[in-house]
C-alpha positions in Angstrom: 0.0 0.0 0.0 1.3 3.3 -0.6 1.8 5.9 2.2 -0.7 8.2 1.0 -3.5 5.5 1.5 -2.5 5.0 4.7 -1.7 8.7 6.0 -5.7 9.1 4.8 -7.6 6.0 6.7 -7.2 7.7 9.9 -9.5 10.6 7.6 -11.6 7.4 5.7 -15.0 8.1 8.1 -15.3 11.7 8.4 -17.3 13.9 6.1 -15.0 15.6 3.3 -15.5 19.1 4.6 -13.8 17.7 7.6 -11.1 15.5 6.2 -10.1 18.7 4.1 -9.9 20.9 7.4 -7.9 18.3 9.1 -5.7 17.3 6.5 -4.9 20.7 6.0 -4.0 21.6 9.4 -1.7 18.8 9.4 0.1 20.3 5.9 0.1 23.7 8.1 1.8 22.2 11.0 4.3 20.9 8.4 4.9 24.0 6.7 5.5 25.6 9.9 7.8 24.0 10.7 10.1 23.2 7.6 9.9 27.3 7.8 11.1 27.3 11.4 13.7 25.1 10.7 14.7 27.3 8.0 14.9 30.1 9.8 17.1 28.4 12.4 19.3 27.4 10.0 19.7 31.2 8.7 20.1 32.5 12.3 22.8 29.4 12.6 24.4 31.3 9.2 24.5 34.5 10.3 25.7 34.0 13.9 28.6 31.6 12.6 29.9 34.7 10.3 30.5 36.8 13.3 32.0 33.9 16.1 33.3 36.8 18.3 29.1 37.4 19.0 29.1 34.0 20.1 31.8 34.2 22.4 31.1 37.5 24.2 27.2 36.2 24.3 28.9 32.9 26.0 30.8 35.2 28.7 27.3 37.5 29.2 25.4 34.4 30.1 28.2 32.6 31.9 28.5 36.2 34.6 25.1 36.5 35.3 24.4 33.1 36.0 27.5 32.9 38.4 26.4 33.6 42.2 27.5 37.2 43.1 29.5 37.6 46.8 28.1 40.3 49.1 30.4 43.2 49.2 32.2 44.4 52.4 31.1 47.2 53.5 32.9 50.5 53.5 
């Protein structure tokens, strides 16, 4: 059986008005996300042309996570 046939059993007993609505959420979902992966991928580009970004973004994150020590008082 082909994989169309079976992708569209789950579909076989609803009316077509609702098949078609389902079916093309699904291709929505799908859409969205080869686009979001897309865009990651661009970001993932862009970021890798400037690796110095990446670095000082590295050192950003890693200070403010670090616990801070009180300072003595004057």
């Amino acid at each position: 059986m082909s994989r169309h046939v079976d992708e569209a059993q789950p579909y076989a007993k609803l009316d077509a008005k609702t098949r078609r609505k389902l079916l093309d959420q699904r291709r929505m979902s799908y859409r969205r996300a080869i686009e979001s992966y897309a865009e990651q991928r661009l970001l993932q580009q862009e970021l890798s042309d400037y690796p110095e970004l990446i670095a000082a973004n590295y050192l950003a994150a890693a200070q403010a996570l670090e616990p801070r020590s009180a300072r003595p008082g004057r």
